[in-house]
C-alpha positions as CSV (number, residue, x, y, z in Angstrom):
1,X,107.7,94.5,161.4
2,X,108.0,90.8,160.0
3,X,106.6,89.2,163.4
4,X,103.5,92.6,163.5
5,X,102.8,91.0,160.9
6,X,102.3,87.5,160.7
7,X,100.4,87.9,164.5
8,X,97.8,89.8,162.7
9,X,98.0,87.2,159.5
10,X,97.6,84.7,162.5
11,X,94.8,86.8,164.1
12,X,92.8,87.4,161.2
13,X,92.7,83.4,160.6
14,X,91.9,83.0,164.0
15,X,88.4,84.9,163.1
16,X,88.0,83.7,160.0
17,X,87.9,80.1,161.1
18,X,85.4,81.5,164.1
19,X,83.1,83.0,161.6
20,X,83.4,79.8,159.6
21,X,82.6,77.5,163.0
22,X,79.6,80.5,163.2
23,X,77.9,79.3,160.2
24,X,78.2,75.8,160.9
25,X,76.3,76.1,164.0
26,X,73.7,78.4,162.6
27,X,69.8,77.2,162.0
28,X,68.3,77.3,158.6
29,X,66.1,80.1,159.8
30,X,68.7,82.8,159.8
31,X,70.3,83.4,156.8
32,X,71.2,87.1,157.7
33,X,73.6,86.0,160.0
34,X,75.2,84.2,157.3
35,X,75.7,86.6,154.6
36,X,77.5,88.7,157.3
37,X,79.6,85.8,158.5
38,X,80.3,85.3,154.5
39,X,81.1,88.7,154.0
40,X,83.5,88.9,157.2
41,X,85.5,85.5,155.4
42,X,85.7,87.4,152.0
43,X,86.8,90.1,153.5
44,X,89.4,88.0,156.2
45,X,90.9,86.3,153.1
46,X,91.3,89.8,151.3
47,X,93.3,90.8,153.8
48,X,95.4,88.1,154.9
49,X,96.4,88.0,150.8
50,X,97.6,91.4,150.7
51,X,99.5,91.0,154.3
52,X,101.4,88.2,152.6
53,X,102.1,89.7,149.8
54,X,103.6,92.9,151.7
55,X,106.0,90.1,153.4
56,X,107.0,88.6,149.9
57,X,107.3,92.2,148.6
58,X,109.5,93.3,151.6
59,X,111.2,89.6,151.5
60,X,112.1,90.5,147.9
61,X,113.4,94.0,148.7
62,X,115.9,92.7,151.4
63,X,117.0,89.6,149.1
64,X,117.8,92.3,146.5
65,X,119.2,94.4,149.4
66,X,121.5,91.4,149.9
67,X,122.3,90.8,146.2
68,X,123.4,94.5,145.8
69,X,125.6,94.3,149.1
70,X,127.9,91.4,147.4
């Protein structure tokens, strides 16, 4: 479940840098394309915080797994 995932940790950067290479390249003109491109990095970072802190949780639980075994 470790390696699920840090691929979707992995793919979930992989969009949020595209969305950040997006605005880059956008004109003045159109802002609305921005504020969605924003939105989708908000929201990118918002979940790639909570999928790492599902590993550390889970990391945790098999450390204390470990502890309780010896």
């Amino acid at each position: 479940m470790e390696k699920l995932i840090e691929d979707l940790i992995s793919r979930l950067e992989s969009e949020k840098t595209q969305s950040l290479r997006t605005i880059e390249n956008l004109s003045f003109d159109d802002k609305s394309l921005e504020c969605i491109h924003t939105g989708k990095i908000f929201a990118f970072d918002y979940c790639i915080d909570k999928l790492q802190g599902l590993l550390e949780y889970q990391n945790k639980g098999v450390a204390k797994n470990q502890e309780n075994l010896n």
